[in-house]
Structures are given as C-alpha cells and as structure tokens.
C-alpha positions in Angstrom: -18.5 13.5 3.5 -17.8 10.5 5.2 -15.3 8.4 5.8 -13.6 5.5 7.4 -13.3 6.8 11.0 -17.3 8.3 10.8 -18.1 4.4 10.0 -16.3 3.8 13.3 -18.6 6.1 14.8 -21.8 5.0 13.3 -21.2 1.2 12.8 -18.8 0.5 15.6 -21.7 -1.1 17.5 -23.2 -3.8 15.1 -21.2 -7.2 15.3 -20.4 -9.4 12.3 -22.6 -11.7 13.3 -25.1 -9.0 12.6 -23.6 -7.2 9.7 -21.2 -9.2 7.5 -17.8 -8.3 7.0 -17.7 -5.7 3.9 -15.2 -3.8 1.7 -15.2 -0.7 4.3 -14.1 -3.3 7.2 -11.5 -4.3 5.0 -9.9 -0.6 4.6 -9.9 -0.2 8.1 -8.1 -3.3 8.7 -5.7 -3.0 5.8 -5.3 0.6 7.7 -4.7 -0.8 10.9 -1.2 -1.9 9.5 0.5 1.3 9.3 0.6 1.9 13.0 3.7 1.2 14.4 3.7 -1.8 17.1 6.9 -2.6 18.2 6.4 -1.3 21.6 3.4 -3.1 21.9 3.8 -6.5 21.2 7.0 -6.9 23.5 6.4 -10.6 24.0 7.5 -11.7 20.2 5.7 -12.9 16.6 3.6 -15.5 18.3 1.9 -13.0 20.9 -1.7 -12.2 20.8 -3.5 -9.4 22.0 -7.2 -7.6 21.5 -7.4 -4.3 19.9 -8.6 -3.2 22.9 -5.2 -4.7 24.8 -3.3 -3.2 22.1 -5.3 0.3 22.7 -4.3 0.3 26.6 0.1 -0.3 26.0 0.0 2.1 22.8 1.7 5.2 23.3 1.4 7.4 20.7 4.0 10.4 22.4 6.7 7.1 22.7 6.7 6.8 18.8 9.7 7.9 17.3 9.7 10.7 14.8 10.8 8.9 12.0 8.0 6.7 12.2 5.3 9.3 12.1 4.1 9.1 8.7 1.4 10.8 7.0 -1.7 9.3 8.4 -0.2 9.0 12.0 -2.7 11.1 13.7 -5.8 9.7 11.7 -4.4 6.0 12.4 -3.9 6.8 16.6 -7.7 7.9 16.0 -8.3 4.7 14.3 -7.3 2.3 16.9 -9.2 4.6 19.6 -12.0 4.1 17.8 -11.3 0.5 16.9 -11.1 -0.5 20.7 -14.1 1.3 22.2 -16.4 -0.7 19.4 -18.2 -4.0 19.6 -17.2 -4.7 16.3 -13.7 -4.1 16.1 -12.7 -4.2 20.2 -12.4 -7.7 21.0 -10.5 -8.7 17.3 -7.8 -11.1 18.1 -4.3 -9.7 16.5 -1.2 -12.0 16.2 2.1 -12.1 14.0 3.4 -8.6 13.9 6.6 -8.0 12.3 8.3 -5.2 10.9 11.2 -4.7 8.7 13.6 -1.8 7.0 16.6 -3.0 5.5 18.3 -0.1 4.0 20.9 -2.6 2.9 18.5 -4.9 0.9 16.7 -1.8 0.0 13.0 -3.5 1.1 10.4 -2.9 4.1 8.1 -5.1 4.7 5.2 -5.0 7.5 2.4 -7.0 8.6 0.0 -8.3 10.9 -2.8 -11.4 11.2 -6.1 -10.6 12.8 -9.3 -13.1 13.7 -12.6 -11.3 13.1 -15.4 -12.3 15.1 -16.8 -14.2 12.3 -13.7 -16.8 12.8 -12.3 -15.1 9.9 -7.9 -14.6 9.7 -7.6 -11.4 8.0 -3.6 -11.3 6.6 -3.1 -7.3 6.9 0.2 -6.3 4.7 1.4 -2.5 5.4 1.9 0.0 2.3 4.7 2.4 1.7 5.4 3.5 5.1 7.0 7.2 4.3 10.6 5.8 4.5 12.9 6.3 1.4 13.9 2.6 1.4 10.0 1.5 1.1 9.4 4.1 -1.8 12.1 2.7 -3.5 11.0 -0.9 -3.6 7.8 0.5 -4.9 9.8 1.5 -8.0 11.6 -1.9 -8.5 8.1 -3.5 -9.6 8.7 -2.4 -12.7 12.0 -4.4 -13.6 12.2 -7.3 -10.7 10.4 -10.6 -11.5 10.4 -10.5 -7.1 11.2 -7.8 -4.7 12.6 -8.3 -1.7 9.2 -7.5 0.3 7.0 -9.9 -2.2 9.6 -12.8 -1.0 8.7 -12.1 2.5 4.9 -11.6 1.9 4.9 -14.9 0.5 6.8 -16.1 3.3 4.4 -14.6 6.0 1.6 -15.8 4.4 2.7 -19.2 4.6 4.2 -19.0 7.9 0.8 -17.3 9.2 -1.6 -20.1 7.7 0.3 -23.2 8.5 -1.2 -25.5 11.1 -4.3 -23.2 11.5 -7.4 -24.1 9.6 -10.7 -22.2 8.5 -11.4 -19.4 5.6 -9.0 -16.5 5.4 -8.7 -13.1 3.8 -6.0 -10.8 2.8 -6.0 -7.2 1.9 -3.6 -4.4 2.3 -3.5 -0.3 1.2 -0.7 1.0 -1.7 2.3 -1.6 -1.4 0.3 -3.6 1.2 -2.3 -4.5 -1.5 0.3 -5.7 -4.0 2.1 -7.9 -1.3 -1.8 -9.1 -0.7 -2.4 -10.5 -4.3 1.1 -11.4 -4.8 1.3 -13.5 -1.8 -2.4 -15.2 -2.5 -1.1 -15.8 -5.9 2.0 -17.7 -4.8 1.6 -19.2 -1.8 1.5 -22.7 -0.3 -1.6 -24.3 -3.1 -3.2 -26.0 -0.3 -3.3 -22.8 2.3 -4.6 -20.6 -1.1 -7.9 -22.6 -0.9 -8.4 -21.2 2.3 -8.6 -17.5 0.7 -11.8 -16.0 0.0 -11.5 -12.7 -0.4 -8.1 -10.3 -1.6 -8.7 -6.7 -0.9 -6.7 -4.0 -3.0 -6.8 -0.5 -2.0 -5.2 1.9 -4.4 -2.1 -0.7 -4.9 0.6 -1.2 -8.0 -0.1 -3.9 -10.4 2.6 -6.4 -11.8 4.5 -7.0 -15.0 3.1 -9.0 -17.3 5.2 -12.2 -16.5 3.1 -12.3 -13.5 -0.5 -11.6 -14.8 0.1 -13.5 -17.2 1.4 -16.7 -14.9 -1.4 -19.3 -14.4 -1.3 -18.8 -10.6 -2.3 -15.4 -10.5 -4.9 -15.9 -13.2 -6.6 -18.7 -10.5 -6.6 -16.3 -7.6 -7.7 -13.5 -9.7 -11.3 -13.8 -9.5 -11.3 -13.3 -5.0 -9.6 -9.9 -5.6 -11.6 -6.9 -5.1 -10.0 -3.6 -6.0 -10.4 -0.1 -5.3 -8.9 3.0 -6.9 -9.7 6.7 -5.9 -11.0 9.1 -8.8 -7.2 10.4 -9.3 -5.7 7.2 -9.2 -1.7 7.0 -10.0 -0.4 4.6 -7.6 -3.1 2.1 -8.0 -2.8 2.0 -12.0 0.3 1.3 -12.6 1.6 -1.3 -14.1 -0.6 -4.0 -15.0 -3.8 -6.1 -13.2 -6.3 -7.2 -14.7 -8.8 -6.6 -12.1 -12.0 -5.1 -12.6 -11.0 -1.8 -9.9 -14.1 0.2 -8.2 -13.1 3.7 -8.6 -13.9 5.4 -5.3 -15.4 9.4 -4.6 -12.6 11.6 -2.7 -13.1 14.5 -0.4 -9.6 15.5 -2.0 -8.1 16.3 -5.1 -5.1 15.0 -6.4 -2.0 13.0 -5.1 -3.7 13.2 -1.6 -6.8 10.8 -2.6 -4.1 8.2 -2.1 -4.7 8.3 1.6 -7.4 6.2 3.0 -8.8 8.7 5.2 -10.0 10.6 2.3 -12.0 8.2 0.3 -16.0 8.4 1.0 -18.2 5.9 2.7 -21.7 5.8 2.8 -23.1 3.1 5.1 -21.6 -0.3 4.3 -19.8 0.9 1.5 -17.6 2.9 -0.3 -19.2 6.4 -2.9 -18.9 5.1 -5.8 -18.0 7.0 -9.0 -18.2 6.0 -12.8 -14.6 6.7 -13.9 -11.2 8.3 -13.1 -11.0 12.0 -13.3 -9.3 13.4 -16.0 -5.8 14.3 -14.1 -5.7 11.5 -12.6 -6.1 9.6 -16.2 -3.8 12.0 -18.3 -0.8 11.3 -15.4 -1.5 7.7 -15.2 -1.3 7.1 -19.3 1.9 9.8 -18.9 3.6 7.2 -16.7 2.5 3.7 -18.6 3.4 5.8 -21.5 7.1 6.2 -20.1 7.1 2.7 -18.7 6.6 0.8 -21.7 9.2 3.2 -23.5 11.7 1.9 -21.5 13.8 -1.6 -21.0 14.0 -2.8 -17.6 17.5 -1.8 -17.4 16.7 1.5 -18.1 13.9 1.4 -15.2 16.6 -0.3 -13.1 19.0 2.8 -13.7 16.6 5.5 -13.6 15.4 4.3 -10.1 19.2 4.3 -9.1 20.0 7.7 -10.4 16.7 8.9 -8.6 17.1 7.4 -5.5 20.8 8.2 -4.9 20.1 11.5 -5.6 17.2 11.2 -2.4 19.2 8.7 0.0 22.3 12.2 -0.6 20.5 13.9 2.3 21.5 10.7 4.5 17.6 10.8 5.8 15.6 7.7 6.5 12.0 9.1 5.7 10.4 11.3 3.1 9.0 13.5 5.9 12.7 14.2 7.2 13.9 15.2 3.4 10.6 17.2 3.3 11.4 19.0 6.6 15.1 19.3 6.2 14.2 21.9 3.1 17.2 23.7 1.5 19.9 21.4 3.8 18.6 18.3 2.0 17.8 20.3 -1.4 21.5 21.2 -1.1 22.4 17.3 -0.7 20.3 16.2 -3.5 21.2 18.8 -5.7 25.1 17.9 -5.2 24.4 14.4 -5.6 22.8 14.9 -9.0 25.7 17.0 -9.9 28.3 14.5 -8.8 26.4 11.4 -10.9 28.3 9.5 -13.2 27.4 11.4 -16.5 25.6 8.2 -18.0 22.6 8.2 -15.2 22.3 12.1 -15.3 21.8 11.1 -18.7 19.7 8.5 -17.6 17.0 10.3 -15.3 17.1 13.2 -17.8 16.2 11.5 -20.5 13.5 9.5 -18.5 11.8 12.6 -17.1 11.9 14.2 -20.3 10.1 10.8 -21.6 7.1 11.3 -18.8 6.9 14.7 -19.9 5.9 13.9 -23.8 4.1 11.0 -22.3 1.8 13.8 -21.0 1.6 15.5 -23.6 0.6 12.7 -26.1 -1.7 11.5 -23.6 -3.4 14.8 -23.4 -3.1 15.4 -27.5 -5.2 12.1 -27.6 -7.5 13.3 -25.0 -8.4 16.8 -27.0 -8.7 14.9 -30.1 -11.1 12.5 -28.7 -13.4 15.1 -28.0 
C-alpha cells in the first residue's frame, strides 16, 4: 500500500494553488523535522533556504551516528523527493533549532516553513531516538510543563512575532504534543492566526491542561491521527476526536510515519483501534491512573537510571551495544536504592494486571 513518499511520487507535481493543503501534506511536513540540519543551516536561526537549497548542502554520509534514528533513510528519501517536486521544492524554511540537554533532561526541535499558499507551517520534531527525549516523553504524566513544552511555547511566539497572515502547526509523536500545547498557550493575539493543529500519533495531557480554558478554545483547529495500534498517541488524556489510520505494519512499528497508508489526498481510514493496540493502551491508563504523580516521577527515575547505566546517548546505541549495555543496566538496577527497585517492580507488576483486567473486560464483553 501506499504511503507518504508514493504521494511524493504521484502528487509532487500539482501546486497548492491547484490542490489545497491536506492532512497528508501535513505528515510530510511534520516529518520533515526529524532530519537533522545543523550542517545545513550554517548561517544561524534567522537563515532561510528552499528545500531544494537545503537538498543541495545536505549530506547524509556527514551525519553523525548518533543522530541516525529510525526513519533516517526514509527521511534522506523524503527530502529527495521533497526538492525535485513543484509542490514541495521551492517551500521557504526558516528558524531551525535543535536542542539536547542531558542536564535538563529535555530535547526540543523545530523548524518554520512558508507553503506556497502563504501559509507558516510551525514544524515541532518528535522523540528523536535519544534517551534524554524518551525520557521527557515520560514526565507528561506528572509535570504541569516540561522542559520542551516551555520552549515550544517560546518558539512559537518567537516564530510569529512581527510576521502576519494565517499559520499552522503540526508535529509527529512528541512534536504533535509540543504542537497543541504551544497553540494552546501562546501569545492570545498570535493564536488567532492558527488555523489548523495537526497531531500525528502524539501523547495527550493531564487533565489540568484539558481541562484549562485555553486549550478547550484551541481545541476545535486540532486534527488528530492515531494508527490502528495506537499506544503513544492515546495516552494520557485529549479530548480530540483522533482519525485512526490503516498500517502496512503491525504493532509498535505503526508508530512510524512511513507506515501509515495514503490513498490520494488522504490518509486509509479504519473504523477503530485494533484489539492489541486497545488492550495495551487501557493496560497503561490502567497503570497511570493507579499511581500518584510521585510515584510516576520515581518510576521514571528508577527506569531511566537504569537506561542512562550504559553511558549511551541514543536508544539505537543501547540497542546495538547488546550484552555490554544489558550488563550496565542490569548492574544499575541491582545497585538501586531498594525503595525504587521497589518502585519500578511494583509499577511493572501494576501494567501487567492492568493487562489483564483490560483483557478480562474484553472476553467478558463478548
């Protein structure tokens, strides 16, 4: 089937002044983040190139290991594609900025781009792959603000100011919940200017938030979309009325972009969550609301120092390292203060009957 770099192929042609900005365009853009820039825009924050520019100084062999997340091949595909199109070539892009603070434990990234239409798009990465950016993912659950939500905010308002006409902000995983946070808080007089929030497969917010009048005014411009096995992009709460999307995959993997289905202007649609990805996701809300914030704050801690013991920046290297870094992590459980290997025991063994009273409810609904 389908998918975002086959809509590349067959739509790259057709200009927005021909075929209006849709929910596909705003993947790709929201897509566009993840590749790493700093190489390219050498000429600061305030430089602005065309795809096409970018395209011609982007070296995918010069990119450092560590930065070669997941989707790194698919997204060097992307921006070939992206450059050699009419629709997509001559997109003005501005403002990019990327951050890892293992000391603040946050990473946030992001980039502006002007459509053809005259249309700023506000691009915010996702989880890029490195531990610290996993980690901040976590800290939704018991932080009023993260680290990266301060800076969204921030860039948003920083982006906006002094410029004029409509905007629209979207992002995939993290990138989506730094989207409709940022929207939601902003400068009041640069949020008229948003008329569309695009959510791809991103966390929701604690209540506090949903429940705060300023997200409830934005909430109507947000358009979300989940894959079929959906566990990142239910989590927490939203309120948003998500389109669940087909996958070519199965399971954890549908997260990635490159998998979800397009036909013609839009994405395949589906009429509900598969019933994996449903069981984990009521398994985790299930855990979630079983435990305090301060029990989500510790669990995180005990989890994370157990994956920072390897002394690697990225998933991938963890991943690679094997029984080195298994070695690590195992000793850094082991040498836990007893109360947080009490901690993530006792959370883990909370998902677990999670799952199973989610799936007990599940049989018996039958």
């Amino acid at each position: 089937m389908a998918n975002i770099l086959d809509y590349l192929i067959w739509r790259g042609d057709v200009p927005f002044s021909v075929s209006p900005f849709n929910e596909v365009d705003g993947l790709i853009l929201s897509e566009f983040s993840y590749l790493p820039m700093e190489k390219v825009f050498t000429g600061g924050y305030s430089e602005e190139l065309t795809i096409r520019e970018i395209s011609k100084r982007y070296d995918s062999n010069a990119v450092d290991e560590k930065d070669r997340i997941l989707s790194f091949e698919y997204d060097n595909r992307l921006l070939m594609l992206m450059s050699n199109s009419d629709r997509f070539g001559n997109m003005r892009v501005t403002g990019y900025v990327n951050i890892i603070s293992r000391q603040a434990e946050f990473q946030f990234s992001a980039v502006t781009c002007v459509t053809d239409d005259g249309v700023t798009f506000v691009s915010f990465r996702g989880t890029d792959g490195t531990v610290v950016g996993w980690k901040e993912d976590f800290t939704f659950s018991y932080t009023d603000q993260t680290s990266g939500q301060y800076y969204a905010v921030s860039y948003l308002n920083t982006r906006l100011a002094g410029s004029t006409g409509p905007v629209r902000v979207g992002g995939h995983s993290k990138g989506g919940n730094f989207a409709v946070y940022a929207s939601a808080f902003c400068d009041p007089m640069l949020r008229e200017r948003i008329t569309d929030i695009y959510s791809y497969d991103s966390p929701g917010f604690r209540k506090d938030i949903t429940e705060s009048a300023d997200y409830k005014r934005i909430l109507p411009l947000v358009h979300s979309y989940i894959p079929e096995s959906s566990v990142v992009g239910m989590l927490l709460e939203s309120d948003s009325e998500h389109v669940t999307v087909k996958s070519s995959v199965n399971g954890i993997l549908q997260h990635l972009a490159y998998n979800w289905e397009v036909i013609g202007r839009i994405f395949a649609r589906t009429d509900k969550l598969s019933r994996s990805g449903a069981m984990v996701n009521r398994a985790i809300s299930g855990m979630l609301e079983d435990l305090s914030d301060e029990d989500r704050k510790n669990f995180t801690e005990a989890v994370f120092g157990v994956l920072e013991a390897p002394d690697k920046m990225t998933m991938k290297e963890i991943v690679k390292g094997k029984f080195a870094a298994y070695s690590s992590m195992f000793r850094a459980f082991r040498d836990l203060p007893p109360e947080k290997q009490t901690v993530l025991k006792d959370a883990l063994k909370q998902l677990a009957k999670s799952a199973i009273r989610s799936d007990d409810k599940k049989d018996s609904a039958r």
